[in-house]
C-alpha positions as CSV (number, residue, x, y, z in Angstrom):
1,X,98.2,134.0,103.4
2,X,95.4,136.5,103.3
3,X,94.5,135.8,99.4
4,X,94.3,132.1,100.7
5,X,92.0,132.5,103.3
6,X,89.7,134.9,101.4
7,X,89.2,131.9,98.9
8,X,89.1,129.4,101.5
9,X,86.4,131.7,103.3
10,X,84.6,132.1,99.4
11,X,84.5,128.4,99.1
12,X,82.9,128.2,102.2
13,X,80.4,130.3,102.4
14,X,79.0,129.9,99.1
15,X,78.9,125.8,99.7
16,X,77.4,125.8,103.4
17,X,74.6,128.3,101.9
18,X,73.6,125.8,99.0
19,X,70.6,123.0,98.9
20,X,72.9,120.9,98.1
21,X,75.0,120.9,101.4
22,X,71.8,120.8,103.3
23,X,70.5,117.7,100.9
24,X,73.4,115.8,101.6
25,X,74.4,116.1,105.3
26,X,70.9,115.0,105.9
27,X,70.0,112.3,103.0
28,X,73.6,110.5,103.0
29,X,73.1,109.4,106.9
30,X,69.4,108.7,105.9
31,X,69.8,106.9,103.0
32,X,72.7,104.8,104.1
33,X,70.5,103.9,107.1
34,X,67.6,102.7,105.5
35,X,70.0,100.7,103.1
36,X,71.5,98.9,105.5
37,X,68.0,98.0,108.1
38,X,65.8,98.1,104.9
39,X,67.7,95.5,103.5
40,X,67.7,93.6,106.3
41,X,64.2,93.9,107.4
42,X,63.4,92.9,103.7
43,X,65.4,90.2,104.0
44,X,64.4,88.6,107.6
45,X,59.9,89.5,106.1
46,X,60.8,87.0,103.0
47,X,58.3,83.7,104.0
48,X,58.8,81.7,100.8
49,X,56.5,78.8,100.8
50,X,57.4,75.0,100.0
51,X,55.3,73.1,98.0
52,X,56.6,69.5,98.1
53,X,54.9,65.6,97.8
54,X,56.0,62.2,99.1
55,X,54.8,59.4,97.3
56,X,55.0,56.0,98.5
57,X,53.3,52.4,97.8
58,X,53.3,52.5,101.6
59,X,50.9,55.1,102.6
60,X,51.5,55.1,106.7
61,X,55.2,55.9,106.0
62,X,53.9,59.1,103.6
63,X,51.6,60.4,106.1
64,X,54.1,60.0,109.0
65,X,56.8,61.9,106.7
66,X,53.7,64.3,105.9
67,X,52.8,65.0,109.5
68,X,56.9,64.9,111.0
69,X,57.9,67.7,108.0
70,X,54.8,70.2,108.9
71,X,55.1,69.7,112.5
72,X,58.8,71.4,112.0
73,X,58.2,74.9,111.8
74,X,55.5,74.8,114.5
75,X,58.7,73.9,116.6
76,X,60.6,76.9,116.2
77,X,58.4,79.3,116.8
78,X,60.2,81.0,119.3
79,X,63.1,81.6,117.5
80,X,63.6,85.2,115.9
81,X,62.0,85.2,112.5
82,X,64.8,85.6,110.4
83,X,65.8,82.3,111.6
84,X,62.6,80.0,111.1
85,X,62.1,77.7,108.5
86,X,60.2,78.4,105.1
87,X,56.6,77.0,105.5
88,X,56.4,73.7,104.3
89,X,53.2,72.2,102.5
90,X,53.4,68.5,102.1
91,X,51.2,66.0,99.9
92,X,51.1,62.5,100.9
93,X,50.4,59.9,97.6
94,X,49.7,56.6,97.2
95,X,51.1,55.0,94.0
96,X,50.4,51.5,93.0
97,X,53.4,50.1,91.1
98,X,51.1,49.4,88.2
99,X,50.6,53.9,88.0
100,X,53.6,54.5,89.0
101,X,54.7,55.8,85.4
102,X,51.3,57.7,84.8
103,X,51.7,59.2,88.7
104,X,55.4,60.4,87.5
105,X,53.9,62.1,84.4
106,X,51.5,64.0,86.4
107,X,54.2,65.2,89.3
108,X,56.8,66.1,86.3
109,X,54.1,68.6,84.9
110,X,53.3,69.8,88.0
111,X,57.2,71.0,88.6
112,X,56.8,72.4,85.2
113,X,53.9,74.9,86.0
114,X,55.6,75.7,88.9
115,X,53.0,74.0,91.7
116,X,55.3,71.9,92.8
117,X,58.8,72.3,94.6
118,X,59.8,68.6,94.3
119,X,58.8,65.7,94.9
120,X,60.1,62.3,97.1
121,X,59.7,59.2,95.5
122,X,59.7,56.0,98.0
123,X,60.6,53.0,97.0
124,X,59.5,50.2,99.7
125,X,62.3,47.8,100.9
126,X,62.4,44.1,99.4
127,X,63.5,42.5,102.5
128,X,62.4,43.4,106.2
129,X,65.7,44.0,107.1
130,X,66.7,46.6,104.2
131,X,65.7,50.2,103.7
132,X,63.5,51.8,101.3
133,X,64.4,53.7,98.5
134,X,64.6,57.6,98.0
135,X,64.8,59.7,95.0
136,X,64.1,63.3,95.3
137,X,63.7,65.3,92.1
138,X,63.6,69.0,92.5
139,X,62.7,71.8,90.3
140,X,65.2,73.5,90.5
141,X,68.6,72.6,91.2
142,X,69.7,74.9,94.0
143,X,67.5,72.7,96.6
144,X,70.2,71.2,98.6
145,X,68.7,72.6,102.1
146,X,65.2,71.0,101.3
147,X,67.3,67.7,99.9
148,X,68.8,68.2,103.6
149,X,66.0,68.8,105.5
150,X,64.4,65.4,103.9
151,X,67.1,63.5,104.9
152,X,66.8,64.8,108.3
153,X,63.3,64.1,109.2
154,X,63.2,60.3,107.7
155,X,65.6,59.4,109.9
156,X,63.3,59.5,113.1
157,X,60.4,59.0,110.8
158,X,62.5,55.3,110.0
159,X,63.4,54.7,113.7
160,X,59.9,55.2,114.9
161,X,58.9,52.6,112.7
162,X,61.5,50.3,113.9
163,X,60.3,50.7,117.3
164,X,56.3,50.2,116.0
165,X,57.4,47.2,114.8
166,X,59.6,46.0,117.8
167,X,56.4,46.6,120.0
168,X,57.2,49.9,121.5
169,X,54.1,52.0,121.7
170,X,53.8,54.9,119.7
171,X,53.7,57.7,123.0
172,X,57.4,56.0,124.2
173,X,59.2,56.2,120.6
174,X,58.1,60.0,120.4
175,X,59.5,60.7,123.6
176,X,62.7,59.1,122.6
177,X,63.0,60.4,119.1
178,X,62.2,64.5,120.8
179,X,64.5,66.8,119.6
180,X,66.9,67.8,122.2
181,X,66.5,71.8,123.0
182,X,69.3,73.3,123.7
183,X,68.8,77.1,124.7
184,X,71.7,79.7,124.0
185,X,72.2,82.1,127.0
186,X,74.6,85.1,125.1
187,X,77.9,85.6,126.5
188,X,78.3,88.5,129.1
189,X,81.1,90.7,126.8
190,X,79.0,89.2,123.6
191,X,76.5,92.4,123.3
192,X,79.3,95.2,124.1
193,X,81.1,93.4,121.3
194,X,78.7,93.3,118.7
195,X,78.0,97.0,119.9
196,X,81.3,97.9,119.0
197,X,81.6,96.3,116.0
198,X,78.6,98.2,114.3
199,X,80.4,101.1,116.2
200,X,83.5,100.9,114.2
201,X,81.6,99.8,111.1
202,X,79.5,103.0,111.3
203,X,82.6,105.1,112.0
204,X,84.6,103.7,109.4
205,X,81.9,104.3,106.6
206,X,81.8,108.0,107.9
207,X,85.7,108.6,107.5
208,X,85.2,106.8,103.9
209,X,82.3,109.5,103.0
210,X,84.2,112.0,104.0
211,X,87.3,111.2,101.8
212,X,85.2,110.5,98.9
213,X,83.0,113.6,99.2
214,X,86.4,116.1,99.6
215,X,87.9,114.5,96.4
216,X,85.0,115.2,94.3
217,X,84.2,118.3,95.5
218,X,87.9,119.8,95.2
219,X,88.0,118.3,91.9
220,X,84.5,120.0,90.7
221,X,85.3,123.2,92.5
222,X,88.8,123.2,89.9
223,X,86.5,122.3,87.2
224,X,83.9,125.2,87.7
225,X,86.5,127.9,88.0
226,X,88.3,126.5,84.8
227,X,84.7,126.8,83.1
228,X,84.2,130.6,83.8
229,X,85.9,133.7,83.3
230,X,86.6,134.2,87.2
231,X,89.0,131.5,87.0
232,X,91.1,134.1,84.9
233,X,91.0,137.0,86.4
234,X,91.5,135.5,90.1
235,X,95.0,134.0,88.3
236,X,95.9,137.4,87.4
237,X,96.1,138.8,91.0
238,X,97.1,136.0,92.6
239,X,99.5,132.7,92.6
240,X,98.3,129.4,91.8
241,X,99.5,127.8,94.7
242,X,97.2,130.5,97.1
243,X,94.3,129.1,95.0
244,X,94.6,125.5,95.0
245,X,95.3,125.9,99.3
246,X,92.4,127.9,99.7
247,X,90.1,125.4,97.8
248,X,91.7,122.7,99.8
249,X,90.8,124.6,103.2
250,X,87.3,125.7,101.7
251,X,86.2,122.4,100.7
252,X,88.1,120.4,103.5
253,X,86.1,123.1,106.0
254,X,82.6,122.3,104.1
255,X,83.1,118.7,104.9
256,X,84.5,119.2,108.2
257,X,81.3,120.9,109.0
258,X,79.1,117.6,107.7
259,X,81.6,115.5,110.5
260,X,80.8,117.9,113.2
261,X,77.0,117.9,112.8
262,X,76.7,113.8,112.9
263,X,78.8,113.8,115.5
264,X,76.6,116.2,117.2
265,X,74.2,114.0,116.4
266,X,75.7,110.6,117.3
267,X,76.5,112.1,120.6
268,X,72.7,113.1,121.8
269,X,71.6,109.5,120.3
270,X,74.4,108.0,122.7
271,X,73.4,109.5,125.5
272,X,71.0,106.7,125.6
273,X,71.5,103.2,124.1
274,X,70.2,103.3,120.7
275,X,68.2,99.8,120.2
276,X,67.7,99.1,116.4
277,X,66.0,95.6,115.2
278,X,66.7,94.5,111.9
279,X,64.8,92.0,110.7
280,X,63.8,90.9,114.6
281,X,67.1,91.1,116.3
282,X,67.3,93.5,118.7
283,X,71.1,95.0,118.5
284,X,72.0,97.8,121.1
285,X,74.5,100.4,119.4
286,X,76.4,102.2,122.1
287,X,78.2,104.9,121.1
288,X,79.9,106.8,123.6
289,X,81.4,110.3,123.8
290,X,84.8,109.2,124.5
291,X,84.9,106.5,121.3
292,X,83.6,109.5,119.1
293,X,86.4,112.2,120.4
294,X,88.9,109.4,119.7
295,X,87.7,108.6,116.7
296,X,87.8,112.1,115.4
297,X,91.2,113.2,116.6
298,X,92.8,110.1,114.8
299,X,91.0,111.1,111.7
300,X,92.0,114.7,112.0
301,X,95.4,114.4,113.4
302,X,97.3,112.4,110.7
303,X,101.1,112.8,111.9
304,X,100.4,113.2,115.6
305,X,100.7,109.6,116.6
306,X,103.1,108.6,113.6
307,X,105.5,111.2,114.7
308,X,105.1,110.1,118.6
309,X,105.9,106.7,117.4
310,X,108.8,107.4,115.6
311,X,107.5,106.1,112.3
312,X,109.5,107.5,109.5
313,X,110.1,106.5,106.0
314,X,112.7,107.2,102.9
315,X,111.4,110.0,100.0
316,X,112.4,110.2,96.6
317,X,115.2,112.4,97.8
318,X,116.6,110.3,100.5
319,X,115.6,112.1,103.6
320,X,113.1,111.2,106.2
321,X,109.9,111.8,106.2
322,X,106.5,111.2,108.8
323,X,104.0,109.2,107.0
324,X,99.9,110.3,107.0
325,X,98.5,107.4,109.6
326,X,96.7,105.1,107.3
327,X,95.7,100.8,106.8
328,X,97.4,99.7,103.5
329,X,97.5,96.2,102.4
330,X,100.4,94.8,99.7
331,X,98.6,92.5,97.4
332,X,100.6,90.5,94.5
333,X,100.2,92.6,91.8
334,X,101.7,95.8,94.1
335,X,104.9,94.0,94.8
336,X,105.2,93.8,90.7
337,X,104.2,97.0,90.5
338,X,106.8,98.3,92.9
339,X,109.5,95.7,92.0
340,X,109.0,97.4,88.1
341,X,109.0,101.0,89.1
342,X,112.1,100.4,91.2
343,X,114.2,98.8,88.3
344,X,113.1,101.0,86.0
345,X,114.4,104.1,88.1
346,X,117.8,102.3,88.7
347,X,117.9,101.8,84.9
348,X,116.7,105.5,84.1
349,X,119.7,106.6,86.9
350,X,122.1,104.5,84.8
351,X,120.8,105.8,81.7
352,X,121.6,109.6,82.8
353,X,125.4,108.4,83.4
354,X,125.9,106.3,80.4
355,X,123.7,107.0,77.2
356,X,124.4,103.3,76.3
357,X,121.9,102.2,78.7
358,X,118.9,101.7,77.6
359,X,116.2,103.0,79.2
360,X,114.1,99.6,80.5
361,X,113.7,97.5,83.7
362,X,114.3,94.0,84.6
363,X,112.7,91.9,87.4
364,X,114.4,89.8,90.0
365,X,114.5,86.4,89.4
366,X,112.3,85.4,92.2
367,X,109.5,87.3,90.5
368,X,110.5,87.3,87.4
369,X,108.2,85.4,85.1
370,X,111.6,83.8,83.7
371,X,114.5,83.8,84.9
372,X,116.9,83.2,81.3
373,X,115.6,83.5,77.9
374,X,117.5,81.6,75.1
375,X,117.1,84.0,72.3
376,X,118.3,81.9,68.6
377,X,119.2,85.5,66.8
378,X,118.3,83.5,63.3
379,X,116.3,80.2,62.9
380,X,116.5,79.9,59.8
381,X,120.5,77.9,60.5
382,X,119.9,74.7,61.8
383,X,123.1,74.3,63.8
384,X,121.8,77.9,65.8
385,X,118.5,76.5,66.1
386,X,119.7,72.8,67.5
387,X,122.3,75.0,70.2
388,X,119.6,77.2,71.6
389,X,117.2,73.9,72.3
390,X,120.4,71.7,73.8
391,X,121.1,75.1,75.8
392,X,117.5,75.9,77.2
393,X,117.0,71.7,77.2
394,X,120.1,71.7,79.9
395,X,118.8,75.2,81.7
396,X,115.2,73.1,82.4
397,X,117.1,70.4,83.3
398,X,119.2,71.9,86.0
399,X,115.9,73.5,87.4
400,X,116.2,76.7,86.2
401,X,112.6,78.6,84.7
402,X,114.2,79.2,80.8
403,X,111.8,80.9,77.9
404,X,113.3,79.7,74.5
405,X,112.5,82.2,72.1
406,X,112.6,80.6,68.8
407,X,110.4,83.0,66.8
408,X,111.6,83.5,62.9
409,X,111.5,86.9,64.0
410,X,114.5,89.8,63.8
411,X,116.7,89.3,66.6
412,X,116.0,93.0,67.7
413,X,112.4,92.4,68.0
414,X,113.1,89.1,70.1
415,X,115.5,91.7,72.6
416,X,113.3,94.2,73.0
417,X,110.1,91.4,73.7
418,X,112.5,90.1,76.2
419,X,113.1,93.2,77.7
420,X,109.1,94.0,78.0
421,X,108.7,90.8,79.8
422,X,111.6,91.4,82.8
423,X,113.3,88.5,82.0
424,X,116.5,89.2,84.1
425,X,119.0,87.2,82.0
426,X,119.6,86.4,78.3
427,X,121.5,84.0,76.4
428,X,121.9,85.0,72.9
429,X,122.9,82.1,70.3
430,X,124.4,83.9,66.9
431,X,127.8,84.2,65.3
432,X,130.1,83.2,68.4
433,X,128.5,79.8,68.2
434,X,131.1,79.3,65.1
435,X,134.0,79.7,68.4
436,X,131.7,77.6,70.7
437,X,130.5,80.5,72.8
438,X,127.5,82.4,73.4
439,X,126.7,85.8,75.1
440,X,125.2,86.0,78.4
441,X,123.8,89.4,79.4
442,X,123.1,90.1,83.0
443,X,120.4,92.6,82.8
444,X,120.3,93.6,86.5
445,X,124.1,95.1,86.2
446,X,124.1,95.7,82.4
447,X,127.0,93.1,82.5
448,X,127.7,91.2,79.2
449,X,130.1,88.1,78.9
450,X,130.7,85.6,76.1
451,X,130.9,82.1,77.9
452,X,131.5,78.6,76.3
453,X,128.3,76.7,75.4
454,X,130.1,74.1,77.7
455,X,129.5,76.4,80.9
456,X,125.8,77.6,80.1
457,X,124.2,76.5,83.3
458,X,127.4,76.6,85.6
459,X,127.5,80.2,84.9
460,X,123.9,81.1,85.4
461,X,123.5,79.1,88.4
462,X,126.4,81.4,89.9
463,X,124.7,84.5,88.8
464,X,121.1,83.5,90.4
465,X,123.0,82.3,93.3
């Protein structure tokens, strides 16, 4: 014990005294910081311009459409500015049907060059009663917002007409056709959530830093020793084992140190609300002293509250063990994963009994990619070949997923590809055909039976059963 802590207290010392140590307890918090607002503040300052034209034989209903679209972001000027609108710069045209090809030539070059956003085309109704035509031609195609906002605004733009012409004055159809304001009053929880969401967030990212930062530096601190002559003549005085602990306790004391100091930190800046705005929303992050302690003795105490809770699982041994407190998720691809490595140790444990088992795995059948594989041992004899289609034909048949293998391929080579795969049954069509049987090998129990070709799917129906 005393060799370990004298490396544990080496390790220490000779980290906490570098640049480095003091480089990264202060850049990582500052850094991360200004990634996270920066970007946001970046993102909220962008003020893109929109340089758009209507054209229209009719040139009232291109002004009004001029006038209703750059009146829009004049109306939400009180909202926070990473919510307003891009400003919007709208040309009103005139086209005569006679220019109407020359007036398309000039607003298609325009796109090109990049002075125009798009352009609305407006066709006038043939009939009172019908609607004009619209044809918006962007340049570029990812302009479905501004194709939105268009369709927005004419619509009033088309009522108020309909009300000119019905003899309602101008003053009463804008009154009607206002936009109803609707103000949003926040919830009285809503703040102390979004406080403690950023909270968790901000904790969360400092237990992953952590992690990350004490694997790489345990990992280079073994690679420095192994690169010097130290390395050997600290192995001759003392065990291995006394030097990996004490690196582990060095290290995991180095970044235990970084925690305590933002902590520190986090706990002066929480004695006051600290008020960040990102981009022009003002967000309140309380952090308290109590969230912090917690927060910390969960991270540091990994089998306290899985031991209180009774939360044990198997080991390879078959004893019981307290697992580390951790989140783990079980995708797809782990239950394959796990599903393999499990066969493969029953099949190794079979293996060590019986040196006729060969060393392999097979997958259940509800995973498996198959569940039978009709394997013709030669190809090349018709009356083989035609058994193993009528055989796998009757296995699809009955519902059962079947892989015919009819490769002109070894019949080794076609076992051991079906083995790679998992498949968890095989059907092997070859000699015993000549007696009107075939050999069905149950890879999960290592159980092989010759059955008649009469009873395929009978007998493989009771063994997925």
């Amino acid at each position: 014990m005393h060799n370990v802590w004298l490396i544990a207290r080496r390790e220490y010392v000779e980290r906490i005294r570098t640049r480095g140590f003091l480089i990264t307890t202060v850049m990582i918090p500052l850094v991360m910081g200004g990634l996270i607002y920066g970007s946001a503040f970046l993102g909220s300052r962008a003020d893109s311009g929109v340089h758009i034209a209507v054209v229209s034989s009719d040139i009232q209903l291109a002004l009004d459409l001029q006038t209703a679209l750059q009146q829009q972001p004049r109306t939400r000027q009180s909202q926070p500015r990473s919510s307003r609108q891009s400003r919007i710069e709208v040309d009103a045209m005139g086209a005569a049907p006679q220019n109407a090809q020359a007036t398309r030539e000039i607003l298609n070059k325009e796109l090109d060059s990049g002075d125009l956003d798009g352009y609305l085309w407006i066709t006038p109704a043939a009939a009172p009663s019908d609607r004009p035509t619209f044809v918006f031609t962007p340049r570029t195609s990812d302009q479905d917002s501004l194709r939105s906002m268009l369709a927005a605004t004419l619509g009033p733009v088309l009522m108020r007409e309909q009300l000119a012409h019905r003899g309602i004055v101008a003053s009463d159809a804008d009154t009607m056709l206002r936009p109803i304001d609707i103000r949003s009053a926040p919830a009285p929880h809503r703040a102390n959530s979004e406080s403690a969401q950023v909270s968790v967030t901000l904790l969360f990212f400092l237990m992953y830093m952590v992690i990350m930062l004490y694997g790489m530096n345990v990992a280079r601190s073994i690679i420095e020793e192994k690169t010097s002559r130290i390395f050997e003549v600290m192995l001759a005085t003392i065990r291995p084992q006394e030097m990996m602990a004490g690196k582990i306790l060095g290290v995991g004391s180095v970044g235990l140190t970084q925690v305590v100091i933002w902590i520190a930190v986090a706990l002066l800046a929480s004695s006051s609300s600290i008020a960040v705005s990102p981009g022009g929303m003002s967000l309140h992050l309380d952090l308290t002293g109590v969230q912090i302690v917690y927060f910390f003795i969960f991270f540091i105490l990994g089998y306290k509250y899985s031991k209180s809770m009774g939360a044990t699982v198997l080991n390879r041994d078959g004893k019981e063990t307290t697992p580390i407190m951790g989140s783990y998720g079980i995708g797809i691809e782990r239950i394959l994963t796990a599903a393999i490595e499990q066969s493969a140790a029953k099949f190794a444990a079979q293996s060590a009994n019986d040196p006729k088992t060969p060393e392999n795995y097979a997958l259940p059948p509800s995973i498996a990619p198959f569940q039978v594989v009709v394997t013709i041992t030669n190809v090349r004899e018709a009356e083989l070949l035609a058994a193993g289609e009528k055989i796998a034909s009757e296995l699809s048949d009955a519902g059962i997923d079947v892989l015919l293998d009819d490769r002109d391929e070894r019949a080794g080579v076609k076992f051991k590809d079906a083995e790679l795969i998992g498949v968890p049954f095989r059907i092997a069509v070859g000699k015993k055909l000549a007696e009107g049987k075939v050999e069905l090998l149950n890879r999960l129990t290592n159980h092989t039976d010759d059955i008649p070709t009469t009873q395929v799917v009978q007998q493989v129906q009771a063994a997925l059963a």
